[in-house]
N, C-alpha and C positions, 0 to 999 in steps of 0.2 A: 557745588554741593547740590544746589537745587535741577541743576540739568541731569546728572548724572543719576541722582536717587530714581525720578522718575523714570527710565531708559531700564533701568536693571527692575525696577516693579513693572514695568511692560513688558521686559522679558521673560520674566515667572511666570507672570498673566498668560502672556503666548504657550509657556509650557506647560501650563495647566489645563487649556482647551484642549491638547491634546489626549488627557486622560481626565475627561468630566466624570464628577462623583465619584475618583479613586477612592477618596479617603473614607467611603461608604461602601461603597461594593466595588473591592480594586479587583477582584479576581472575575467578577462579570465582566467590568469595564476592560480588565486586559484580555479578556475571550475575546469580546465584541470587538476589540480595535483589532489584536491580530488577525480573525476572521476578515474583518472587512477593508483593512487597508493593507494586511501586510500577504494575505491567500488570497480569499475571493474577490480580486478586481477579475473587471470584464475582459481586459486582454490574457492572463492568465488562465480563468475557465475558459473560455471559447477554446485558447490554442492546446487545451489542457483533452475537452470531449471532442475538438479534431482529431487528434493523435487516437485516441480509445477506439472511435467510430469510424475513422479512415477505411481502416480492412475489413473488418465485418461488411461494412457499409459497402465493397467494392464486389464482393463474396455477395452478396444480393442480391447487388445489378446484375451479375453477369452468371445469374443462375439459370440455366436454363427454363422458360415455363412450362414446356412439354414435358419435364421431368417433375414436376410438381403436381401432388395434390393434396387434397383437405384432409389427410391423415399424413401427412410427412412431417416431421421433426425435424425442432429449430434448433434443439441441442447436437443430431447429428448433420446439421448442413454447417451451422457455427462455430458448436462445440469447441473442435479443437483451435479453433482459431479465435474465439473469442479468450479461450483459459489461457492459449500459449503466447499471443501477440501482444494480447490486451491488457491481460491479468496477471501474466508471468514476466513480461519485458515492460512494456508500454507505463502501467501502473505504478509496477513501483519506482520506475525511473522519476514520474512525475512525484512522488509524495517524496521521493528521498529532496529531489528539486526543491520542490516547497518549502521541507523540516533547515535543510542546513541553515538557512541563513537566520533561523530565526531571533535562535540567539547570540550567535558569532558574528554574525555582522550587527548586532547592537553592541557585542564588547568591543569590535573593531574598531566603529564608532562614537563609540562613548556612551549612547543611548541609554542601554542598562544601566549605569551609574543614577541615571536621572530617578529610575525605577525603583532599584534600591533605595532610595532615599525616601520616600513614600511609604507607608504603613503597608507594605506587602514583602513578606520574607521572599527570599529565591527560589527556596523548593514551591514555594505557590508559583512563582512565575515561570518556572518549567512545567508544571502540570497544565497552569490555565495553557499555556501555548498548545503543550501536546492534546488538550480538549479543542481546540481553537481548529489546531492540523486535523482531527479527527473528522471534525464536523466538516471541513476542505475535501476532505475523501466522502465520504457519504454522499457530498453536495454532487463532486463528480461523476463518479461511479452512477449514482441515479439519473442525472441529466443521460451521461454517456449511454448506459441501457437502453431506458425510454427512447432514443432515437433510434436505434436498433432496432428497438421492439417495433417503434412506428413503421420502418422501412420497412421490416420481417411482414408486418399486416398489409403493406400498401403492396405488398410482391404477391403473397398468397398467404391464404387464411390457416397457418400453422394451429395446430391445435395443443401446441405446449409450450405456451409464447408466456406464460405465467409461470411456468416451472423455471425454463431457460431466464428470467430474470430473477427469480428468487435464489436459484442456488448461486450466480455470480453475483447478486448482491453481496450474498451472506457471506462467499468465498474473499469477495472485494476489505470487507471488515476486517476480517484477518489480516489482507497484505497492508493493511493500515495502518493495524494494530502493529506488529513487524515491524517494518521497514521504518514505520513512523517514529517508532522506541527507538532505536538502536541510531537512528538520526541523530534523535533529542538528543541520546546523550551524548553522540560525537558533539554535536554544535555547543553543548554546553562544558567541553573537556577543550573545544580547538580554537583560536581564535579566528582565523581563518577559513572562512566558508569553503574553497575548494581543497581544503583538509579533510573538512566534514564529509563533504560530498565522496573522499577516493575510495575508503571499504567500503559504504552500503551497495555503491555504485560496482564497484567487484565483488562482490555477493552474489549480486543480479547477472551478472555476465559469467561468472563463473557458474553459478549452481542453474540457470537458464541457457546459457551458451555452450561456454566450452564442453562442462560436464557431458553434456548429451551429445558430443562428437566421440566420446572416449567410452563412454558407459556401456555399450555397449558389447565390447570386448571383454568386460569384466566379467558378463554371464555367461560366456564361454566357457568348455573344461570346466575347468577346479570352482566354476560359479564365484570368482576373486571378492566380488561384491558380497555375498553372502557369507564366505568362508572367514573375512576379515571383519567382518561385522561393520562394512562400511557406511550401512544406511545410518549407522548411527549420526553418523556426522552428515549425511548428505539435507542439504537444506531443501534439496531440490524434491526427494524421496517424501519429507514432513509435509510443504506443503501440498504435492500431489493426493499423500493420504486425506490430509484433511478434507482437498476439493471433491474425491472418490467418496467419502463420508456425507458431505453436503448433498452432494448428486445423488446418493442413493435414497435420500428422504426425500426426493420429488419423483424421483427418476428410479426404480430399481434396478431395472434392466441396462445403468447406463455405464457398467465395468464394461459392456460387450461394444459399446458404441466405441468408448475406445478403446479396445484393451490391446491392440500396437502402442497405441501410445504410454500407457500406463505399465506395460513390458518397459520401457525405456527409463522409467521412473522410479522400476525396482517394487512398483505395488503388484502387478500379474505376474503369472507363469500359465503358460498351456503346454501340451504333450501335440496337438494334433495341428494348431492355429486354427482350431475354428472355435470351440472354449477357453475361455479363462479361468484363472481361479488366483484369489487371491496371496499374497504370498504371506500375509501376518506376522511381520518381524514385528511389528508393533499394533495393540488397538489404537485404531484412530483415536482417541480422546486424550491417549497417551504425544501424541504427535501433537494436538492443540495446546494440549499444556506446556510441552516443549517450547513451542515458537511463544506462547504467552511469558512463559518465562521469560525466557531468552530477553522478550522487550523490556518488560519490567525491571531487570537486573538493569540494563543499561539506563533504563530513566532513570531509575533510583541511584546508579551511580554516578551519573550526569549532576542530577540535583545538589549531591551527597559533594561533589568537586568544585561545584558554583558555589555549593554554600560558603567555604573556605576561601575559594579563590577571592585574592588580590586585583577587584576590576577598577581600582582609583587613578 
């Protein structure tokens, strides 16, 4: 009796260090732990702003300097290769990486059980996580930039090195928000992390990849894209709006920088290929709200399925 009592009160002990002050501020102390133990370790960020800064970073080097001077733009040397590499592939591969495990490998586990048992309902512990992943993206995204930007000054003195990180910040928030939602609520519906991980992850491949082998074709003849009212569904179309919306509050002029590429996305049309002009199937605010949505439904029905579910 007396060996045993002690061992099993050691062992509460031990699982209470890992959530100091739950019983006070559980929803701080579960941000603070999944922030710091279960997203931002040092091997995670580092191999997280490689992958971000990789391409940009190589697109720098190997800029010519005779083609450079103090009025050239760091939105059209970067541009599209920071929004398509970075922000369209790169990014959200890593944040969907992050989100799945966070809660499907504690029901895996058992973890959550321990959580639940503690003065913290479930819908609190899918929220504090998705606040937790939030601030994971921010942290990256910023780090990631900033070295950019650093590189972008140690090459030549751009003089739009504060716009080009303001609008991929802002834009980065969004794929956060996104990707991040629709995670949560896979990893809180699956118990299996590479469950979690298969649609957000074909999301990404589909509305960044393949879409833009095919899409093209569609504005052809009968404008297929238009005529079927495809952009509705096109996830690729929403976020490009959005980022077109972002970039024009720093940048006005920056539909012309790309507007090959934003043809490709269903936001341009021109007559001549030397202007654009937009194509307005939807106001951009109508597009943010979409993708907002879109996350929200899924967290809340993430939540909404944890609550009920059977994790004993």
């Amino acid at each position: 009796m007396s060996t045993t009592e002690p061992s099993i009160e050691k062992q509460k002990s031990g699982e209470m260090k890992q959530f100091p002050g739950i019983s006070s501020t559980p929803t701080f102390v579960l941000i603070k732990k999944t922030l710091v133990f279960d997203l931002c370790t040092i091997k995670r960020v580092i191999m997280s702003v490689i992958l971000l800064v990789l391409v940009p970073a190589l697109v720098i080097a190997f800029a010519p300097p005779d083609r450079l001077s103090s009025d050239d733009h760091l939105l059209q040397l970067l541009g599209i290769t920071t929004w398509y590499y970075t922000f369209s592939i790169m990014f959200p591969i890593i944040i969907v990486g992050a989100t799945g495990p966070l809660i499907s490998e504690e029901l895996r586990t058992g973890t959550l059980l321990f959580l639940v048992s503690k003065p913290i309902n479930r819908t609190r512990i899918v929220l504090s996580k998705f606040i937790a992943l939030y601030i994971f993206g921010i942290v990256v995204s910023f780090l990631s930039l900033s070295i950019i930007s650093l590189f972008a000054v140690i090459k030549n003195p751009f003089d739009d090195i504060g716009a080009y990180f303001g609008v991929f910040f802002l834009y980065s928030l969004v794929i956060t928000l996104f990707f991040g939602g629709i995670t949560m609520g896979f990893s809180s519906i699956f118990r299996r992390p590479r469950n979690v991980l298969l649609i957000p992850l074909a999301l990404v491949i589909f509305s960044f990849l393949v879409i833009m082998m095919f899409k093209p074709l569609l504005f052809y003849g009968e404008n297929w894209y238009e005529k079927y009212l495809l952009y509705n569904f096109d996830l690729g179309y929403h976020f490009a709006h959005v980022f077109l919306w972002i970039g024009e509050s720093f940048v006005p002029e920056i539909l012309n920088y790309f507007g090959y590429f934003f043809m490709m996305f269903g936001i341009a049309e021109t007559d001549d290929w030397t202007t654009f002009e937009k194509t307005n199937y939807y106001p951009p605010i109508v597009s943010f709200l979409i993708l907002i949505a879109v996350s929200i439904i899924f967290i809340i029905a993430g939540a909404l399925y944890l609550k009920k579910r059977d994790i004993s």
